[in-house]
C-alpha positions as CSV (number, residue, x, y, z in Angstrom):
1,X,55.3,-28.1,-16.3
2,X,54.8,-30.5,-14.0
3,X,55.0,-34.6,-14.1
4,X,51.3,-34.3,-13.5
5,X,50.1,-31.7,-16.1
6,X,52.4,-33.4,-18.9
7,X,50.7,-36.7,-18.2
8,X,47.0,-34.6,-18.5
9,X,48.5,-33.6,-22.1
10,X,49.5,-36.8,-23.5
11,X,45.9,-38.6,-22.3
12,X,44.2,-35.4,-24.3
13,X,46.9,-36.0,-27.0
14,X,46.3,-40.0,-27.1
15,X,42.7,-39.6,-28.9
16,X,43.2,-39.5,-32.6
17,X,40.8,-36.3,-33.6
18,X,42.3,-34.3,-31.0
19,X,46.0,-34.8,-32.2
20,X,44.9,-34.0,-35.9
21,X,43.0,-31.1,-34.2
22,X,46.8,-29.3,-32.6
23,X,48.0,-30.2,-36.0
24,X,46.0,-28.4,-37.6
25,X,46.2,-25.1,-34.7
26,X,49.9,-25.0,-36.1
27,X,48.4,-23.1,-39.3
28,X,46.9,-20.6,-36.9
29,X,44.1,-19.4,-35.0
30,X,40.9,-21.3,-36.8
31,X,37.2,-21.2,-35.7
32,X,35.2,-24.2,-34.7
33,X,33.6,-23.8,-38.2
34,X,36.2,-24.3,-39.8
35,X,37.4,-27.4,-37.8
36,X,34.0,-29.0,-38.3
37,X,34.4,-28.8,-42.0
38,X,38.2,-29.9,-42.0
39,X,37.8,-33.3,-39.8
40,X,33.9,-33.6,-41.2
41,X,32.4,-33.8,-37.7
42,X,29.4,-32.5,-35.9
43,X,30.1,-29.0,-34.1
44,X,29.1,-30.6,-30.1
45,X,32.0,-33.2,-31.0
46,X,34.7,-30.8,-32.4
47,X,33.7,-28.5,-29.1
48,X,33.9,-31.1,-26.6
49,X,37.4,-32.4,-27.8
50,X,38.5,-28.8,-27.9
51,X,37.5,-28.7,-24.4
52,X,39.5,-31.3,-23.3
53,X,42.6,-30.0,-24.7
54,X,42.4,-26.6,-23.5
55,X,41.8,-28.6,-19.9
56,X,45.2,-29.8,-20.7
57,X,46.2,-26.4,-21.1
58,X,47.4,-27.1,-24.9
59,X,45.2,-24.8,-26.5
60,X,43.6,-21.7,-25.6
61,X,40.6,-19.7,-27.6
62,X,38.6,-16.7,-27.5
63,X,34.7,-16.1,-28.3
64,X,33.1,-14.0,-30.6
65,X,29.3,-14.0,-30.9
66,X,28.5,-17.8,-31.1
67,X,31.5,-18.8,-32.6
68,X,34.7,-19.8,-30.4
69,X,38.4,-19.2,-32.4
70,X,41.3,-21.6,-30.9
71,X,44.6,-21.6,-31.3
72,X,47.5,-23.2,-29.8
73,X,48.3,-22.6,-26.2
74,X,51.5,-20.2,-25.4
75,X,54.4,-22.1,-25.0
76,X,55.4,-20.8,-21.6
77,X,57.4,-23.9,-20.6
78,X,59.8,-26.2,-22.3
79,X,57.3,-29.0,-22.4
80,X,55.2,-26.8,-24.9
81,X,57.7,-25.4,-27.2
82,X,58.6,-28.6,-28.1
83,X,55.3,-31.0,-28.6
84,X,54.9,-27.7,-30.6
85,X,57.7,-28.5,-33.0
86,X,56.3,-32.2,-32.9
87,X,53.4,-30.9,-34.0
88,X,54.8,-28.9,-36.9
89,X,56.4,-32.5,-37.6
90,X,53.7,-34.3,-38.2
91,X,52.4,-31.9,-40.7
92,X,54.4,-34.3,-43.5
93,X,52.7,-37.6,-42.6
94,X,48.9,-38.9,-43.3
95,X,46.8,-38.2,-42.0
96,X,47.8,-34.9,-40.6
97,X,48.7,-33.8,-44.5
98,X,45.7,-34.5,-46.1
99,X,44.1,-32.7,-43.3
100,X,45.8,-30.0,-43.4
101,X,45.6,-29.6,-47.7
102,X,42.1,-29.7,-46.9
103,X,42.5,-27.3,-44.1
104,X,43.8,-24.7,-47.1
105,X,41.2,-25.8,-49.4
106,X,38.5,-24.7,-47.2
107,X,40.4,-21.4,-46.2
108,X,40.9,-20.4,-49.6
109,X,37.4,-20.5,-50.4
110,X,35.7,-19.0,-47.3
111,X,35.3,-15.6,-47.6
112,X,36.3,-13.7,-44.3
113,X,33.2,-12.7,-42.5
114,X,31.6,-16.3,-43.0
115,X,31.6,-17.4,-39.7
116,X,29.5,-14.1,-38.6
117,X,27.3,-14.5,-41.9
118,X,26.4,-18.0,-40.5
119,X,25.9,-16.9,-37.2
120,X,22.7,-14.8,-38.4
121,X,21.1,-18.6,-39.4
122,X,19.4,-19.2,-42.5
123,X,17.4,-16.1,-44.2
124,X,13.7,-16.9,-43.3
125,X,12.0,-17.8,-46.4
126,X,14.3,-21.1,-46.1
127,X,13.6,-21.4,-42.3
128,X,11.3,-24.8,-41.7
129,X,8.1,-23.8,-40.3
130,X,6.9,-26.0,-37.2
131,X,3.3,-27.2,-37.1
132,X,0.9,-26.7,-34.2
């Protein structure tokens, strides 16, 4: 990795959500879902920091139907392998462990098909009808 691309990774690292967000990559592959529910933000603010870290080339994801699945990037350098082990380090100290025992809260409760069960909306009888 280059001087330049390393310096791209620590700006996306330097906001506070997105650090917590690699942090919590380190368990796995997640869906958006599922970080909107761990760090309690809207879905378009969880999306757009995810954005700019897989601009930085530290994560990578993959879609299916709506709902976009990240994970951390590949360590193909030296430079990745280990902020990935700092990472893993910072899973012991706040707030990156309450995150992540809410992280495994969540998990254990969701069943495994929830993100596609959400992606059908609500059934209709609760859908808001708009007036004309």
């Amino acid at each position: 990795m280059d001087p330049g691309s390393a310096h791209v990774a620590f700006k996306a690292l330097s906001e506070p959500v997105r650090l917590r967000t690699v942090v919590l990559l380190t368990e796995g592959e997640l869906c958006v879902c599922d970080l909107t529910e761990v760090l309690s933000l809207p879905q378009s603010t969880v999306s757009r920091h995810m954005s700019r870290l897989k601009t930085a080339g530290l994560v990578s994801d993959r879609r299916e139907g709506k709902w976009v699945y990240y994970r951390l990037a590949d360590p193909s350098s030296r430079f990745l392998v280990s902020l990935s082990g700092y990472f893993k380090s910072l899973c012991y100290q706040q707030p990156f462990k309450e995150d992540l025992i809410r992280l495994r809260k969540h998990l254990a409760g969701k069943s495994d098909d929830q993100c596609r069960d959400d992606e059908a909306g609500p059934p209709p009888s609760s859908r808001k009808r708009r007036k004309k």
